[in-house]
N, C-alpha and C positions, 0 to 999 in steps of 0.2 A: 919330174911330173910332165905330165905330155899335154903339148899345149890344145886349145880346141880345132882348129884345121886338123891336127896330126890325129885327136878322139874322132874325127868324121871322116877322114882317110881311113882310116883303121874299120869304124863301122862298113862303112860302103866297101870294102875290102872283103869284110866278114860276112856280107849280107851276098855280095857277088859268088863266093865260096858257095854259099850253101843255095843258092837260088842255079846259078848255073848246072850243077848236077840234077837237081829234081825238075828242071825245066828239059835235060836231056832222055831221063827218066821217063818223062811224062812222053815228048816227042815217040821213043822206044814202044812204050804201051800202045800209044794210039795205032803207030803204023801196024803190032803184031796182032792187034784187035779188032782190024776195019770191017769184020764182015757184021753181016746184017745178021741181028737176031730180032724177033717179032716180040712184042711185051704188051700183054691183055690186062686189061683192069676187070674183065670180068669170068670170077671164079664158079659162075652156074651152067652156062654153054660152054665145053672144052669143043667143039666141035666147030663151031660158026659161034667164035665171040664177038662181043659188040667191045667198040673201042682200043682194038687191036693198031699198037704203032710200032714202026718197022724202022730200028734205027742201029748205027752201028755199037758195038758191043765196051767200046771203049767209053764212047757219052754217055752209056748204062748206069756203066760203073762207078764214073766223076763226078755224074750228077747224083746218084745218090749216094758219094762220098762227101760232097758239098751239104745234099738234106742232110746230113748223121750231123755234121759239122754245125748246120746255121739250126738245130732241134739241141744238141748239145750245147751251145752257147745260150740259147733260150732258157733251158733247165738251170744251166749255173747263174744266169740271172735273177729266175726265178726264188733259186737256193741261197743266197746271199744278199735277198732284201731285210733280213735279219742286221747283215754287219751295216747296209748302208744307212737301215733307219737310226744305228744307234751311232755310227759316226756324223750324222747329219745332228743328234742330237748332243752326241759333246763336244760341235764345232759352235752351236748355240750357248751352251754351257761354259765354253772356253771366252765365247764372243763377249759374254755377260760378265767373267769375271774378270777379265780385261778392264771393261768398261768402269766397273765398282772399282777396281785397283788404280785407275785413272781419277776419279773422284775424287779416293783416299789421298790420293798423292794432290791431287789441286785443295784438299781442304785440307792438307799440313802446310801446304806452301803457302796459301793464305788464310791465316786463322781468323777466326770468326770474333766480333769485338768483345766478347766475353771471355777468351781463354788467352789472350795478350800476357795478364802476372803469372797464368800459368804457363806460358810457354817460356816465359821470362825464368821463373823458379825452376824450371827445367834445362833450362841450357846454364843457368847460375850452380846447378847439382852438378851437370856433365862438364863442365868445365873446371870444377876442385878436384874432381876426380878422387875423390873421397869418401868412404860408407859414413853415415852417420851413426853412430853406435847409440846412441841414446834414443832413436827410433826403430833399431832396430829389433825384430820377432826374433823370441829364441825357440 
């Protein structure tokens, strides 16, 4: 088994791995994409648009691989307020019956002053280790 130093050598190893190429990757893209393309927001004048920005062709791209990224993570958020209302409600559920099994166990451990001959009569049965036959259902 590997100890936790050697699991965080290991991650940071694995994480350098895959971060170093896509960081070389990325380097490659920008330099073969530096030129200028223009990008208008407005689809009614193609001739003299208004809001026309002039930037290189590689932050085009990143940045709206970034919007797809942080509009995809909003939607899966949005999609799985399903599982987190109901794991938020059987961590209540869970909390609750906890607590009642806590109870349970403090009211066997200290019985109440009514059931003392019956806890007596119960540990006097569990301890003969014996069925009583002439009580007992057939």
């Amino acid at each position: 088994m590997l100890s936790k130093a050697s699991e965080n050598d290991m991650q940071k190893f694995l994480t350098a791995l895959v971060l170093i190429p896509l960081g070389l990757i990325f380097i490659v893209f920008a330099v073969a994409n530096r030129h200028l393309v223009s990008v208008s927001f407005d689809p009614l004048d193609v001739s003299d648009p208004m809001g026309t920005v002039q930037m290189p062709l590689f932050v085009l791209i990143i940045g709206v691989a970034i919007l797809g990224v942080i509009a995809g993570g909003i939607a899966t958020w949005f999609r799985q307020r399903h599982w987190r209302r109901a794991a938020r409600r059987h961590q209540a559920e869970a909390i609750e019956a906890k607590t009642q099994l806590a109870n349970l166990r403090a009211s066997i451990v200290a019985p109440t002053p009514s059931e003392p001959k019956r806890m007596l009569l119960l540990e006097q049965g569990s301890a003969s280790g014996r069925r009583d036959k002439a009580s007992a259902a057939l």
